[in-house]
C-alpha positions as CSV (number, residue, x, y, z in Angstrom):
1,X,0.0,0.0,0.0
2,X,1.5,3.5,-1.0
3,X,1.2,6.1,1.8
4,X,-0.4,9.4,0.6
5,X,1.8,11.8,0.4
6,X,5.1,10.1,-0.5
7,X,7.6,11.1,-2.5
8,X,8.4,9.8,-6.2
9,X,11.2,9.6,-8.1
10,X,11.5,9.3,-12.0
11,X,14.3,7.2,-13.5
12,X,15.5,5.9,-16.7
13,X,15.7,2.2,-16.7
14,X,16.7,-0.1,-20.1
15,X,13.9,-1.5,-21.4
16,X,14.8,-4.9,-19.9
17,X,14.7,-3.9,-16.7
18,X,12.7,-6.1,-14.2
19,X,10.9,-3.4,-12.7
20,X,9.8,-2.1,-16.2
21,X,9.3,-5.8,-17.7
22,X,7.0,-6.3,-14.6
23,X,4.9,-2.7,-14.9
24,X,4.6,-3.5,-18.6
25,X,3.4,-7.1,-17.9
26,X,0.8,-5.9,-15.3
27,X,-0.5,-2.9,-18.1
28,X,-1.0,-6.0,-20.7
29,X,-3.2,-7.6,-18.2
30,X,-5.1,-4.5,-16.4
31,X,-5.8,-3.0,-20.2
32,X,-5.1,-5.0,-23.1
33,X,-6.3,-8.2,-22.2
34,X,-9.4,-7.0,-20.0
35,X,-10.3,-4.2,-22.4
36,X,-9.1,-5.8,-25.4
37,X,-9.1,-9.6,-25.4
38,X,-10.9,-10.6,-28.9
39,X,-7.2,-8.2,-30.0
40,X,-4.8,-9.1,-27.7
41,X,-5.8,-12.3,-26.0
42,X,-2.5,-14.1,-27.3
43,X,-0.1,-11.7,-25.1
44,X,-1.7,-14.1,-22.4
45,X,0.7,-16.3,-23.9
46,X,4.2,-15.4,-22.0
47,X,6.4,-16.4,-24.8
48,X,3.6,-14.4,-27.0
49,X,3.9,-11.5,-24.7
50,X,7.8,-12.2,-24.6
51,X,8.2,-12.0,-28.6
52,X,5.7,-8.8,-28.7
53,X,7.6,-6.8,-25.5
54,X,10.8,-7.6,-27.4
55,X,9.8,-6.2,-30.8
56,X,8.2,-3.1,-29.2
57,X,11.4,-2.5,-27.1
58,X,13.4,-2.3,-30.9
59,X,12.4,0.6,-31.5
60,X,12.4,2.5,-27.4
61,X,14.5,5.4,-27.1
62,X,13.9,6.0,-23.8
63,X,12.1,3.9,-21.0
64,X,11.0,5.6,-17.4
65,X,10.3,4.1,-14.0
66,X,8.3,5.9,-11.4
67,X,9.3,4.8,-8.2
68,X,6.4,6.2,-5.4
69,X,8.0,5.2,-1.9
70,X,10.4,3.3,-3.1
71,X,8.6,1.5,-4.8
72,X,7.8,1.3,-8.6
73,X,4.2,2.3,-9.6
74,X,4.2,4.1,-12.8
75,X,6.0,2.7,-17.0
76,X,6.6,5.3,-20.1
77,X,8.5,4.7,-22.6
78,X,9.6,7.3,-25.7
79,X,10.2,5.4,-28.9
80,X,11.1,5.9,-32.9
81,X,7.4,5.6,-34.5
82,X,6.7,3.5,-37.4
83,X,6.7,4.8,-41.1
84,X,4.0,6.8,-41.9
85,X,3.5,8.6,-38.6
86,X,3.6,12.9,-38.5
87,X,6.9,13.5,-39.7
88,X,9.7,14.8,-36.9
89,X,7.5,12.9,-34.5
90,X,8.4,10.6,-31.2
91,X,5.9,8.5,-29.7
92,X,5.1,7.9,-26.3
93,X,4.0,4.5,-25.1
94,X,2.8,2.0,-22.5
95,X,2.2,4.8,-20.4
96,X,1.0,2.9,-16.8
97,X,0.4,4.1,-13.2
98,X,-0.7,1.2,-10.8
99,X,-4.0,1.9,-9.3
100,X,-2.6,2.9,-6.0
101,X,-0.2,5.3,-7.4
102,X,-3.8,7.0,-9.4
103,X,-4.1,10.7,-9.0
104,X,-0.9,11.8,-7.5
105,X,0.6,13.1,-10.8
106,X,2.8,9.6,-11.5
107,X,1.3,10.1,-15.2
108,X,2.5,13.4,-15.4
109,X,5.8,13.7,-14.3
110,X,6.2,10.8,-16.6
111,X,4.8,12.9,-19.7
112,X,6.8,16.3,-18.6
113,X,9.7,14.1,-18.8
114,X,9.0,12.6,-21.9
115,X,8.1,16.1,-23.2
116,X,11.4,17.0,-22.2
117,X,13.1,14.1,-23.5
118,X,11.4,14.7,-27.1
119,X,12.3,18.4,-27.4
120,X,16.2,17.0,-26.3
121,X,16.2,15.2,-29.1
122,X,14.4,18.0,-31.3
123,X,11.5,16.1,-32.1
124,X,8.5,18.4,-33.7
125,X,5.6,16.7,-31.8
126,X,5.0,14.0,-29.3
127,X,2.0,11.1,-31.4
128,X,0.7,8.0,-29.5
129,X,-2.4,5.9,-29.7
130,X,-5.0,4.0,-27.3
131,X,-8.1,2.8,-27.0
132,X,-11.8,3.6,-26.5
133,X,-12.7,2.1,-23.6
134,X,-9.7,4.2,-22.1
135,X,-11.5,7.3,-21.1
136,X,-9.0,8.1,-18.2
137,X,-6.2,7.7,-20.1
138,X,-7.9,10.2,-23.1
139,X,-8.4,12.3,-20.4
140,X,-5.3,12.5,-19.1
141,X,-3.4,12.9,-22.5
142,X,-5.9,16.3,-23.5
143,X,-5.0,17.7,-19.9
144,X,-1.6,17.8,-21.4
145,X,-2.2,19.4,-24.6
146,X,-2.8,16.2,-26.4
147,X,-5.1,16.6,-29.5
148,X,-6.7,13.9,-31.8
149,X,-5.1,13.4,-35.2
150,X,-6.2,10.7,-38.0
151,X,-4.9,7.6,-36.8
152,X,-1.4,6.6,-38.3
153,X,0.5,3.0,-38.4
154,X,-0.1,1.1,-37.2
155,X,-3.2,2.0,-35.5
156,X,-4.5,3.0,-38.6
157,X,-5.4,-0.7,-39.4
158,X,-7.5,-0.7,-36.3
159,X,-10.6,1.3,-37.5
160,X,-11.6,-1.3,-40.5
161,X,-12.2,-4.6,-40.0
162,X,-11.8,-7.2,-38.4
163,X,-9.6,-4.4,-35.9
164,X,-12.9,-2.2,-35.4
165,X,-14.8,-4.6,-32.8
166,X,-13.8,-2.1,-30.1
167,X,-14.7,1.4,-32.0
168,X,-11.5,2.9,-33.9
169,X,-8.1,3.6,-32.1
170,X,-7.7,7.4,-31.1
171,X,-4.3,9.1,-31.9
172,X,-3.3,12.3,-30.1
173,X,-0.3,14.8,-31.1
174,X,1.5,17.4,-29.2
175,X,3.1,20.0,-30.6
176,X,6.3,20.6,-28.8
């Protein structure tokens, strides 16, 4: 149990790292696989979610741990985006606060330092994409200047069939 109040730190991890493998793992089951199972039911699969984690991690410029207490409670990562994506743009990623780590500003400290990251690097806009049975999330990402945008790749592909069970995937862009 995290005591209200406490103090968190933000820290870059590598991708591998078995805090951030763990907070990633736990995000796959809290969201993808209870929001979107008829999609992502095969990450239930360890070796599934192994191969998909892997592939994803490719392409991660940056990966963030936020430890509340001591303890870690909150996963972003900043990563290259695939081809056809705005141009000049970074993405931002399994973005994940565990539920007793909720409304302390875990999620945005992550985002400021991915914004911060992403202007480092000279990026011209932060992109990423979820889901719509993710209303907190949405919210969270227009509190920070997040906009919608057409969807690009490869959520793009989600708003035909047979990807469109849910509703189509909402993209956001920040300018930065």
């Amino acid at each position: 149990m995290l005591k209200p109040g406490g103090t968190t730190e933000i820290r870059a991890v590598p991708w591998g790292a078995p805090e951030a493998v763990g907070l990633r793992r736990e995000f796959t089951e809290q969201s993808d696989l209870r929001l979107y199972p008829l999609l992502f039911g095969h990450l239930a699969s360890r070796p599934a979610w192994d191969a998909d984690d892997a592939a994803t991690g490719r392409a991660v410029l940056l990966t963030l741990v936020a430890d509340v207490d001591g303890r870690p409670a909150g996963h972003a990562a900043l990563r290259t985006p695939e081809v056809g994506a705005p141009e000049g743009a970074l993405e931002v990623t399994r973005v994940f606060v565990r539920a007793g780590a909720r409304r302390r500003g875990v999620a945005s400290m992550l985002l400021a330092h991915l914004v911060g990251t992403a202007r480092d690097r000279g990026a011209k806009s932060l992109v990423l994409g979820t889901g719509p049975s993710q209303p907190e999330a949405i919210a969270t990402y227009r509190r920070h200047g997040f906009r919608p945008v057409e969807p690009y790749p490869p959520y793009d592909r989600f708003s035909a069939p047979p990807y469109d069970m849910y509703g189509p995937a909402l993209c956001f862009a920040k300018p930065l």
